[in-house]
C-alpha positions as CSV (number, residue, x, y, z in Angstrom):
1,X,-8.5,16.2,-6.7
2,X,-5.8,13.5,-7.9
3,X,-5.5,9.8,-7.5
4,X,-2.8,7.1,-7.7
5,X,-3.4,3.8,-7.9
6,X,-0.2,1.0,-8.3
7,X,0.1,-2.5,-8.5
8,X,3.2,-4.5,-7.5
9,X,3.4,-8.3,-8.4
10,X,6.0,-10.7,-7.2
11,X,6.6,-14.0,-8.2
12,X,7.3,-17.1,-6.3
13,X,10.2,-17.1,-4.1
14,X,12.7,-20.3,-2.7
15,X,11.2,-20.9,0.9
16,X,14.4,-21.9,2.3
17,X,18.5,-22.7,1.3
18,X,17.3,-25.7,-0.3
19,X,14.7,-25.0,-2.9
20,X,12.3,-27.7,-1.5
21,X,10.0,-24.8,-0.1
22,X,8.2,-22.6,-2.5
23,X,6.6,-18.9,-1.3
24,X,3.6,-18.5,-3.8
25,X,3.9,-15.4,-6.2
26,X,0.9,-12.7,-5.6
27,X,-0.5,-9.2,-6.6
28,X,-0.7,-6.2,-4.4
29,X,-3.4,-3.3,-5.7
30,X,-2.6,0.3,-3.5
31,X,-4.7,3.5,-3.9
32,X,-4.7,6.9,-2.6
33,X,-6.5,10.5,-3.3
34,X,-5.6,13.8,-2.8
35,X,-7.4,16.6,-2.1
36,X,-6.2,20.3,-1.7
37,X,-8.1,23.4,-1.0
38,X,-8.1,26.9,0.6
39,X,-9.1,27.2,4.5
40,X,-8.8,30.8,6.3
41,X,-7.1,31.5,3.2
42,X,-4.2,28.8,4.3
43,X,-3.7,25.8,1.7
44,X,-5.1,23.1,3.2
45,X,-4.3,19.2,1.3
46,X,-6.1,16.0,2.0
47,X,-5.1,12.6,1.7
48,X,-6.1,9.5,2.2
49,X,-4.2,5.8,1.4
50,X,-5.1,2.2,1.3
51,X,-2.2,-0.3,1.2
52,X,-3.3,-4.2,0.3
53,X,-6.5,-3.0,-1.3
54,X,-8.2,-6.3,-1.5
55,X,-6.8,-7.4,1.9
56,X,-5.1,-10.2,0.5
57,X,-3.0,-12.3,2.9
58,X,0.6,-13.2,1.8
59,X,3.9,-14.5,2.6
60,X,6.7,-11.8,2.2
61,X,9.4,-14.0,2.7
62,X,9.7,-17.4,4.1
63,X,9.2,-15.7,7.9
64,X,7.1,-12.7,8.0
65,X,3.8,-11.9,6.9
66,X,2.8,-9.4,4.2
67,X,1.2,-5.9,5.1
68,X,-2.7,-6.4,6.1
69,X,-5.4,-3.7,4.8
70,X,-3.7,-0.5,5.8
71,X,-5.7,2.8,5.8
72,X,-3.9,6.0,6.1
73,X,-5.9,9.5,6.4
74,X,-3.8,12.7,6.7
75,X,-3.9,16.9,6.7
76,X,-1.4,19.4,6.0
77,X,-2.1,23.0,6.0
78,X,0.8,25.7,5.0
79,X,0.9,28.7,7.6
């Protein structure tokens, strides 16, 4: 089994062309895990992902909203 986990961090951004609008600077945490085995004698390899760990709301840019709690589960196996 492996894991990744990764931070990203941005700092505050201009809201708009003036610079009287400030979009506050946060901290994004992602994780995921890996998992591989043998099934039928076929490689078989788990994963699962979480984006936006904490489930932190945010401002991506001065119109859209950041990325909620995303969970991601997948399977692969090699014929």
């Amino acid at each position: 089994m492996s894991d990744k986990q990764e931070e990203s961090r941005t700092g505050g951004q201009s809201a708009n062309t003036t610079n009287t609008d400030k979009i506050p600077s946060y901290t994004l945490y992602d994780i995921g895990a890996r998992y591989t085995t043998r099934v039928l004698d076929k490689a078989l390899t788990v994963r699962l992902n979480v984006i936006n760990l904490t489930g932190k709301d945010y401002w991506q840019n001065d119109y859209t909203l950041g990325v909620p709690r995303t969970v991601a589960f997948s399977a692969s196996m090699m014929f």
